[in-house]
C-alpha positions in Angstrom: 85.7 107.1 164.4 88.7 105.6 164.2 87.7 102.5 162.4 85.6 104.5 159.9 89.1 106.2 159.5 91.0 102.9 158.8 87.8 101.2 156.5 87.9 104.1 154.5 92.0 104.3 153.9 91.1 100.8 152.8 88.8 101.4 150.7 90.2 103.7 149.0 93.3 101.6 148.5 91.7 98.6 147.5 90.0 101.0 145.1 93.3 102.5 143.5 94.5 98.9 143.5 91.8 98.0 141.1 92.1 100.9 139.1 95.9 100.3 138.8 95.4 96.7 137.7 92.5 97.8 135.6 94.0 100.0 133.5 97.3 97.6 133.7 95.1 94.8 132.1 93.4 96.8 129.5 96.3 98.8 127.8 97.8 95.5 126.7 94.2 94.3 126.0 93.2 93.3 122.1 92.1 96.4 120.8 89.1 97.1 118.2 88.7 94.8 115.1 90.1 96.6 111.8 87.0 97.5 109.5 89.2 96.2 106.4 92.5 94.8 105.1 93.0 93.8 108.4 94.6 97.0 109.5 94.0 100.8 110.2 95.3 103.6 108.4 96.2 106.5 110.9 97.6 109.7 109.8 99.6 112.0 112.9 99.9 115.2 112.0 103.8 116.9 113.3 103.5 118.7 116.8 100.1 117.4 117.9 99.8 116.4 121.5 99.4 113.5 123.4 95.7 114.1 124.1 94.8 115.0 120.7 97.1 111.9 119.4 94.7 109.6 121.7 91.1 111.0 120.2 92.8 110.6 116.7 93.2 107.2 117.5 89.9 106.6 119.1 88.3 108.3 116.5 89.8 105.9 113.7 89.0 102.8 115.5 92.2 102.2 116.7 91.8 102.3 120.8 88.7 101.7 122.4 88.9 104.8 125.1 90.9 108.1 124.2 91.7 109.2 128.5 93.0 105.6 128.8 95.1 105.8 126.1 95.9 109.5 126.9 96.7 108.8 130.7 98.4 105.4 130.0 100.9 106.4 127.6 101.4 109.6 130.2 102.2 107.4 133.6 104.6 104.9 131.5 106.7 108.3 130.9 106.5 107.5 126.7 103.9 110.2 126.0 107.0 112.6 125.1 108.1 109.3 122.6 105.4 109.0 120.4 105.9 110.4 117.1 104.2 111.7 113.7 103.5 109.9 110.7 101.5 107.7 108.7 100.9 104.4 110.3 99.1 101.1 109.8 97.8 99.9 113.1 97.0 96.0 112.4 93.8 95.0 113.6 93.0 94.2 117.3 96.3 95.7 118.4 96.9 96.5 122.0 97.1 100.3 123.3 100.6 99.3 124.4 101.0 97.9 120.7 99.5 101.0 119.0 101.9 103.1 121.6 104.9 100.8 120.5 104.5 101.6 116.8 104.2 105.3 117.2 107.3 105.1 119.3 108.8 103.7 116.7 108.2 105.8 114.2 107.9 103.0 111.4 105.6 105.3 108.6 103.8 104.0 105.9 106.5 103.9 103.0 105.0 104.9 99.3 106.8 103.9 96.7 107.4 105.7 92.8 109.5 103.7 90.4 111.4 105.8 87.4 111.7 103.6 84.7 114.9 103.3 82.3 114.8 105.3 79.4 112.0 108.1 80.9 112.8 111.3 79.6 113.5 113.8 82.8 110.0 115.9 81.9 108.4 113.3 81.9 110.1 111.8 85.5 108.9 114.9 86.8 105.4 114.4 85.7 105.3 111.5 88.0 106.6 113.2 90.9 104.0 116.3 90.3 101.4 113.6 90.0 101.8 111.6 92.8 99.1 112.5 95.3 101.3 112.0 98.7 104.3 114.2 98.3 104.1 117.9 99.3 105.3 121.1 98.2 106.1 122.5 94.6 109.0 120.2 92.5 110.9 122.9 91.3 112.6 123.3 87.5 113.0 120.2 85.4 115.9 118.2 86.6 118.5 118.4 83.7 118.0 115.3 80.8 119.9 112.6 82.3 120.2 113.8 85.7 117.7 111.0 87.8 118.9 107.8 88.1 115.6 105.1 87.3 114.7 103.4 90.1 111.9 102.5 92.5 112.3 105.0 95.6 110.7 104.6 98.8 109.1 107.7 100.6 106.7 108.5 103.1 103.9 111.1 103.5 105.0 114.5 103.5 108.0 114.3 101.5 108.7 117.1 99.8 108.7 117.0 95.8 111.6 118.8 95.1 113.3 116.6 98.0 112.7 113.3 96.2 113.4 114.6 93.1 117.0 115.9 94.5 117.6 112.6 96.0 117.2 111.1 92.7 120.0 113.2 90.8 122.7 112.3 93.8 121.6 108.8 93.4 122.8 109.6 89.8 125.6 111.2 90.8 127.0 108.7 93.5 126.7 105.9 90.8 128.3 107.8 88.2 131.5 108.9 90.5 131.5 105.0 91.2 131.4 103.6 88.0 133.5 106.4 86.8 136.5 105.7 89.1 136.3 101.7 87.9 135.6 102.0 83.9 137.7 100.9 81.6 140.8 101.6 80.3 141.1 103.3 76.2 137.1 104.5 76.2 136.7 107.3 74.0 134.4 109.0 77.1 136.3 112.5 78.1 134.1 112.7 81.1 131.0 111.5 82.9 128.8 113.3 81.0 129.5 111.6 77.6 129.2 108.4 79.3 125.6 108.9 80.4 125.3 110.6 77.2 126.1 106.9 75.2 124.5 105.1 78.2 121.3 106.8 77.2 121.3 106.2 73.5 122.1 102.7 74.4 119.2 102.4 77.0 117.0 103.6 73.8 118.2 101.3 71.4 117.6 97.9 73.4 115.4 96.3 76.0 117.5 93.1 75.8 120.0 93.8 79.1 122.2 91.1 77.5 122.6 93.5 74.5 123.9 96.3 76.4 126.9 95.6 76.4 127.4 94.8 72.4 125.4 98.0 71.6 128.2 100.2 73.5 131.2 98.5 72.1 129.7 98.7 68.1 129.3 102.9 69.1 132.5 103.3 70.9 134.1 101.4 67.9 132.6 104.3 65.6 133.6 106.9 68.2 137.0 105.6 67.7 137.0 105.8 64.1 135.2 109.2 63.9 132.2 107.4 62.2 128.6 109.0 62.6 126.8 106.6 65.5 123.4 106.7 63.3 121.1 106.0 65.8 117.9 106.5 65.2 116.6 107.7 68.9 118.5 110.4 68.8 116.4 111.7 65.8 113.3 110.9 67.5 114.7 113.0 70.8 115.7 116.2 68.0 111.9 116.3 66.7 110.1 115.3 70.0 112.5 115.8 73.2 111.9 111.8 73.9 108.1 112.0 73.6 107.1 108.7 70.7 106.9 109.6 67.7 104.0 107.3 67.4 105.5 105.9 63.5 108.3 105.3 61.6 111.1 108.0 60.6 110.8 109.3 58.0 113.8 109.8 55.1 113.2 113.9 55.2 113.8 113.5 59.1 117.1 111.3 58.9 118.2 114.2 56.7 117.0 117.0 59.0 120.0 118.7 60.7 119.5 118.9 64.6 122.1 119.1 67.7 120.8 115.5 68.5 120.4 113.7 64.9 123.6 111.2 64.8 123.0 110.6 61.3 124.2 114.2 60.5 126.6 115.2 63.3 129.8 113.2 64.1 130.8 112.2 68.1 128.4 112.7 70.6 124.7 114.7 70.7 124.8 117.5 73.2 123.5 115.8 76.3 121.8 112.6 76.7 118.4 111.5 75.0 116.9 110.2 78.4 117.8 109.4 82.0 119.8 105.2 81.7 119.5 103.4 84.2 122.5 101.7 86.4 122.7 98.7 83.4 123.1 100.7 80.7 125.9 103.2 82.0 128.0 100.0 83.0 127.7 98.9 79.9 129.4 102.1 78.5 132.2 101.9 81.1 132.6 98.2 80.7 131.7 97.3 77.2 132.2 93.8 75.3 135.1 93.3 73.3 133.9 93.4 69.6 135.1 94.7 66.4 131.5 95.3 65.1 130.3 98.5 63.9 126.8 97.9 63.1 123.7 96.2 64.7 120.3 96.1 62.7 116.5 94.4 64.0 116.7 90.3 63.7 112.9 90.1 63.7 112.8 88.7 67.1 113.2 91.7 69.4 117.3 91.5 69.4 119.7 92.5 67.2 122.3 91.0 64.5 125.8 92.5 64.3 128.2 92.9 61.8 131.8 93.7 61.9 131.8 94.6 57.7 129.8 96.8 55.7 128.9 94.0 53.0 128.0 91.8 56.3 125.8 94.7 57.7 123.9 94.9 54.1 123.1 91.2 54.6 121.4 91.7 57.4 119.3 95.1 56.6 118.2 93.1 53.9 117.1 89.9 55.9 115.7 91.9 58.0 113.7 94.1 54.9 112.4 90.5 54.5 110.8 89.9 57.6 109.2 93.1 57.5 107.7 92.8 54.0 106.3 89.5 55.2 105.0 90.6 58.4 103.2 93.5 56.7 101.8 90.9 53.7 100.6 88.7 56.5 98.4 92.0 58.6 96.4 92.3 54.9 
């Protein structure tokens, strides 16, 4: 009785042995093959448990055997550790891999870029759009307010969160390129420099431009000349939507808060959101005596420090623009 005793202590701890080293070799085990890209897209949902975190898992492919990932995870004391998000589990990963990475936390980041010169609406459209933030994006950011970039994010960010972590983007930068502008610019306050940073962005897509553009308008600002910039009629008719043709002589004419060719100083608020180029170039503008720029025909611009210069140019660049519409007939 008393050996049956012993053989059976023994078998049973040979058996847990096994058990221990076969569950010890198969958590670190290659796991299933991806079905694609050579990784698995697994979405945890916030404050699901462990065991329902191992069938999600199982069920995407991702671990072979849900109560050995369950139970594994559990006896390492890391069950507590794993966390929520929107992973890519690559292909054949280990359960102690897979556990690792949800550990970690290391989501899935989504990306939305905000180009220069986007009007704030239609910013906002983007964010409304985009199929993997959440909740409702509030009002319209004010014209101006975003800062273009490309922002990272990951699933389950909140609209109206990314959109306000654009305008402090915007607002950080400004305070910073505020505090170091320089000295004699006839800018009263932030706001009039995004305001000239805007029509800027609008006027060129030449970054070496920049620059030039903002020192002709602050010369004119200077001076109390009109800026005559024709965004800033397009943004009176439309609100920064194209106009889809050329403007018209009626519409150069056509009083609005925003038409430079009628008010003198600055439009109300800006004509888009600039981007970090183009407000530098307000605060740090080239030293120029020119007060007008006009087309070259290439994509740039010419400049001109005289009138009489100025009507050289317009009519070199009438020229090109007779020819080019001779040569499409």
């Amino acid at each position: 009785m008393r050996r049956a005793l012993l053989f059976l202590v023994l078998v049973a701890a040979l058996a847990l042995v096994g058990a221990f080293v076969w569950e010890r070799v198969n958590f670190v085990a290659p796991g299933p093959a991806a079905a694609k890209s050579g990784q698995t897209v697994v979405l945890i949902p916030p404050r699901e448990g462990v065991a329902a975190i191992a069938h999600r898992l199982a069920e995407a492919h991702v671990v072979e055997n849900a109560d050995l990932f369950n139970w594994g995870v559990r006896i390492r004391g890391i069950a507590g550790r794993l966390k929520a998000g929107e992973y890519a589990i690559p292909s054949r990963a280990s359960m102690a891999n897979v556990a690792a990475i949800l550990i970690a936390g290391k989501s899935i980041e989504h990306k939305l870029t905000v180009a220069e010169g986007l009007t704030s609406q239609t910013a906002y459209n983007l964010v409304k759009a985009d199929p993997v933030l959440t909740g409702n994006a509030g009002p319209v950011p004010l014209e101006g307010s975003l800062l273009p970039e490309t922002y990272l994010f990951t699933r389950g960010t909140r609209r109206a969160e990314l959109l306000a972590h654009m305008m402090k983007a915007e607002d950080d930068l400004l305070v910073k390129l505020w505090a170091g502008r320089e000295p004699g610019l006839p800018l009263r306050m932030p706001l009039d420099a995004v305001i000239l940073a805007s029509i800027v962005e609008k006027e060129t897509a030449i970054p070496a431009e920049r620059g030039h553009i903002a020192a002709v308008f602050e010369n004119r600002l200077k001076l109390g000349m009109k800026l005559q910039s024709d965004p800033t009629i397009i943004y009176g008719l439309t609100h920064g939507l194209p106009l889809g043709r050329g403007i018209r002589e009626s519409e150069i004419e056509k009083p609005t808060p925003y038409n430079t060719y009628i008010i003198t100083g600055l439009p109300p608020g800006p004509i888009c959101n600039p981007g970090a180029a183009s407000l530098y170039a307000v605060l740090h503008p080239e030293h120029s005596k020119d007060l007008y720029f006009v087309a070259d025909g290439t994509g740039g611009h010419v400049f001109a420090a005289t009138i009489a210069e100025h009507q050289q140019n317009v009519s070199r660049w009438r020229k090109i623009e007779r020819d080019e519409k001779a040569a499409s007939h």
